[in-house]
N, C-alpha and C positions, 0 to 999 in steps of 0.2 A: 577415596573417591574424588575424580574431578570429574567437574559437570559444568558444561557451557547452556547457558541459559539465552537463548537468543531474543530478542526486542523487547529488551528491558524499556526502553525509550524507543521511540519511533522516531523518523526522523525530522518533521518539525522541535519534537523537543532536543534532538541531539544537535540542529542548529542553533537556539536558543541557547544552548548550554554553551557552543563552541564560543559564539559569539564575544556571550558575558568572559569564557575565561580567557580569551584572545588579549581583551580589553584588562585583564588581569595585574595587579600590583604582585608577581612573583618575588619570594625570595630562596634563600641556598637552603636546598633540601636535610643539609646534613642540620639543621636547626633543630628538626624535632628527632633524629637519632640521637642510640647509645653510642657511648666511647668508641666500641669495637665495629658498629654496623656503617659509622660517620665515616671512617675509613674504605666505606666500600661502594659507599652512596657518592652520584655525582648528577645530581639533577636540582628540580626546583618544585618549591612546593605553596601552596598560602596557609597562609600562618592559619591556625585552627581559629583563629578568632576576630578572621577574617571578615566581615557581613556577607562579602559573595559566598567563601566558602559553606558559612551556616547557612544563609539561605539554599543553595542548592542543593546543600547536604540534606537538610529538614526536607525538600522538593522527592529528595530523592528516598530517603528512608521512607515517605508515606509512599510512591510507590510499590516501593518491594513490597509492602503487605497486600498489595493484590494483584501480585505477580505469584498464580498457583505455584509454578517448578520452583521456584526460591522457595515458598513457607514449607512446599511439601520437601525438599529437600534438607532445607538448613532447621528447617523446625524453631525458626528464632525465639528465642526468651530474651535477651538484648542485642540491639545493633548500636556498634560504636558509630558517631556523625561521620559520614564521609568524608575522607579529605581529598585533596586535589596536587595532581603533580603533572610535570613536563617534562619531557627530555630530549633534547636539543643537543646539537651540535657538540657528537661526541658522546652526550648523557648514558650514564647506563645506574647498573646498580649488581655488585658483586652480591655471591653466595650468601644466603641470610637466612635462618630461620627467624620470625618475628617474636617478638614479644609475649610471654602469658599472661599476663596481665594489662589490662589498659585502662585509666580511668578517663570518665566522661568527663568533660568540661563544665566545670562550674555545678556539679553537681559530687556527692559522695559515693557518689556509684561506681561501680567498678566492672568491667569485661573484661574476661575469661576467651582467648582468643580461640574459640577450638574448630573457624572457619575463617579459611581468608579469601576476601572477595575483589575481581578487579574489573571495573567497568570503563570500555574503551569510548572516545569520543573524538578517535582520529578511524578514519578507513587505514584497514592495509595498506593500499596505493599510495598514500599520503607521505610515507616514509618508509625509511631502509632502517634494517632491522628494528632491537626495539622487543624482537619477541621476551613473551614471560616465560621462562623454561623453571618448570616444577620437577623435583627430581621426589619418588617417596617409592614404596614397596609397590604400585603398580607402573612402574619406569620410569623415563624421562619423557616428558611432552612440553613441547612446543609451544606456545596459544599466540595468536597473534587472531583478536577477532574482528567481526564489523563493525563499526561504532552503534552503540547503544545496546549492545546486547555484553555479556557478564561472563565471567567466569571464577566458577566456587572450587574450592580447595580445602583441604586439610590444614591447618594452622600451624602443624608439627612439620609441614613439608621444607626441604630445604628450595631455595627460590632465587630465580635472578633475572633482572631486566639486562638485554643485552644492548651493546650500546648504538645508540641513533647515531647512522651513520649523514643521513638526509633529511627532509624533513622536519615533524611535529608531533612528536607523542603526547595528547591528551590523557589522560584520565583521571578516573576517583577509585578510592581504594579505602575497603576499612573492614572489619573484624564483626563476628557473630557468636556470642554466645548462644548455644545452642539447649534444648530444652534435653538434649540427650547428647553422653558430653563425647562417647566413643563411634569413632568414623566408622566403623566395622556396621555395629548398628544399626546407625542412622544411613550406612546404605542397605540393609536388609529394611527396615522398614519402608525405603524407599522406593524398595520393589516390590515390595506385598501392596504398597499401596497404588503402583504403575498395573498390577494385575488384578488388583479389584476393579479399577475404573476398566481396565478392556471386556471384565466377566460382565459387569455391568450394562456396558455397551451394548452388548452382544447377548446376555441372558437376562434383561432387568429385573423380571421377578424370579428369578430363580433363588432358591434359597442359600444357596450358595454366598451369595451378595453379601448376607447378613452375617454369615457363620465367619466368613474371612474377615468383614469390618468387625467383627468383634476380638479377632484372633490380632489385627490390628492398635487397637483402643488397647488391648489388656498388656501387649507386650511395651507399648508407651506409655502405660501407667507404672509397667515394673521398673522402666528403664529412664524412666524422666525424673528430670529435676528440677525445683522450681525456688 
């Protein structure tokens, strides 16, 4: 399942953000690849231990948690800290599936990549290409969104930024362990739960309501993990 999540940020804060990373101490993105992915990487990134990047990262993580289509979608049990990348003048980033495992910073903890998420903070108009093209069993798609709004993925997808021809490619990018680990799933629960909230709407007290959010709760209690 991909799913674009539009106004993650609004746009005072997607100025705010552009601002701060314009102002940015960038270095070579291939710093935090593997052997084989550094080969395919050509852009720039700040370093995870950055203060801009934690601070916008931490900005941004409390977000997502009340941004409804993220939590109803990705069902978070961990989010890795945002990171931050550019792509400029020629940048791209070849064919990759990410990592399955990722640990947090400075802590023992560890994520399980079973979503990957990518939040833009450049408009379309701003640059030539640049698109994220997702290749997985529901096709190849394109994404190239508005700033401040997201796009969720499969973590198993194979993926590639194509290269910035013009322009300024902003973004932040980072990983969700999820509380339900197969994609399959977590789009069926995602749509029992898009068709409660319309029965809802539309019948609130009907018993119906109740019978489906239960049918809901019991199939993420067989299938979660914590």
């Amino acid at each position: 399942m991909l799913l674009h999540i539009p106004d993650v940020l609004n746009a005072d804060e997607v100025r705010q953000c552009r601002e701060a990373l314009e102002r940015a101490a960038w270095g070579d993105g291939r710093a935090s690849a593997g052997h084989l992915a550094a080969k395919a990487k050509q852009n720039e990134q700040l370093p995870v231990d950055d203060p801009l990047a934690v601070e916008l990262g931490n900005r941004l993580v409390d977000r997502l948690a009340t941004v409804p289509r993220f939590m109803a979608a990705a069902l978070p049990l961990r989010v890795l800290p945002p990171r931050f990348n550019r792509y400029t003048g020629g940048g791209t980033y070849g064919n990759h599936i990410d990592n399955a495992i990722f640990s947090i910073p400075g802590t023992p903890l560890r994520v399980r990549s079973d979503l990957s998420a990518t939040l833009f903070f450049s408009a379309p108009d701003e640059y030539e290409g640049g698109e994220l093209v997702v290749e997985d069993t529901y096709g190849t798609q394109r994404v190239k969104l508005p700033a401040g709004h997201l796009v969720l993925y499969p973590g198993t997808s194979l993926h590639r930024v194509e290269p910035v021809t013009r322009g300024t490619r902003y973004a932040a990018f980072f990983w969700v362990q999820s509380l339900v680990r197969d994609d399959t799933r977590r789009a069926l629960l995602l749509e029992l739960d898009d068709a409660i909230q319309r029965v809802g709407a539309q019948l609130p007290d009907d018993a119906a309501v109740a019978s489906l959010t239960g049918v809901y709760h019991n199939l993420l209690r067989q299938w979660a993990e914590t």
